[in-house]
C-alpha positions in Angstrom: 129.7 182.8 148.5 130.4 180.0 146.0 133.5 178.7 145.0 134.5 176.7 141.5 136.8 175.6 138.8 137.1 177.9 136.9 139.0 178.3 133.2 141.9 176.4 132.4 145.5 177.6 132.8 147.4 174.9 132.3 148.5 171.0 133.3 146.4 170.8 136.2 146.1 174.6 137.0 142.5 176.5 137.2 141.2 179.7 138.3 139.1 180.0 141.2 135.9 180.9 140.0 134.6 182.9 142.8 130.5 184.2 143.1 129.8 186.7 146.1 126.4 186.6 147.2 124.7 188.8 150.3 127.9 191.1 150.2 127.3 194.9 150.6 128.3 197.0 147.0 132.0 198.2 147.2 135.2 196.6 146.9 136.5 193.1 149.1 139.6 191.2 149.4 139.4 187.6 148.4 141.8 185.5 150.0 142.9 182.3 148.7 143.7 179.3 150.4 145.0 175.5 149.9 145.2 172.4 152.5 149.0 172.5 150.9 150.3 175.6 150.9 148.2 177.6 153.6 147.4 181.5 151.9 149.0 181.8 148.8 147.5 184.8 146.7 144.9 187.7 147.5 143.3 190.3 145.2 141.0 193.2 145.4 137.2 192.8 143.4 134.4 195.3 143.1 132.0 192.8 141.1 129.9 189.5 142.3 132.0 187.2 140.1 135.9 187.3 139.9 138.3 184.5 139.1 142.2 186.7 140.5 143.6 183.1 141.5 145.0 180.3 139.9 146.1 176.9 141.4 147.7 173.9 140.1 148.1 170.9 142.6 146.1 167.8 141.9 144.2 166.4 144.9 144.4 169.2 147.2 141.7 171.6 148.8 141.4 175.3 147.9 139.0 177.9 149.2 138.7 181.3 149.8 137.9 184.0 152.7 136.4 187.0 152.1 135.6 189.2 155.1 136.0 186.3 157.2 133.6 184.3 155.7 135.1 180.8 154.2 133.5 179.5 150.5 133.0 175.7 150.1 136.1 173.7 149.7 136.6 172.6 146.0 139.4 169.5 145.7 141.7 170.1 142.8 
């Protein structure tokens, strides 16, 4: 699983570009995470590359867990 900027959304705001790799076909609930704000947002995805979370706070961390498996950590 990879983890990146992804399009813009605003003053310092991005989606999180999101690439499953080695996960079974089906669907999987990406949950998105920040050093600041602990969990804020989750969404459902069938397909290998999804982008269902946006964040906006310059110089923080964000990753994301699916299936209990943590991305890389991207700093905003």
């Amino acid at each position: 699983m990879q983890l990146a900027k992804g399009a813009t959304c605003g003053p310092h705001c991005y989606s999180l570009a999101v690439s499953l790799r080695n996960f079974a076909a089906g669907p999987h609930t990406v949950a998105c995470w920040s050093g600041h704000a602990g969990q804020f947002d989750s969404y459902s995805t069938s397909t290998q590359t999804s982008s269902g979370c946006s964040y906006g706070h310059p110089h923080d961390t964000v990753w994301v867990v699916v299936e209990g498996h943590r991305s890389n950590t991207v700093t905003w």
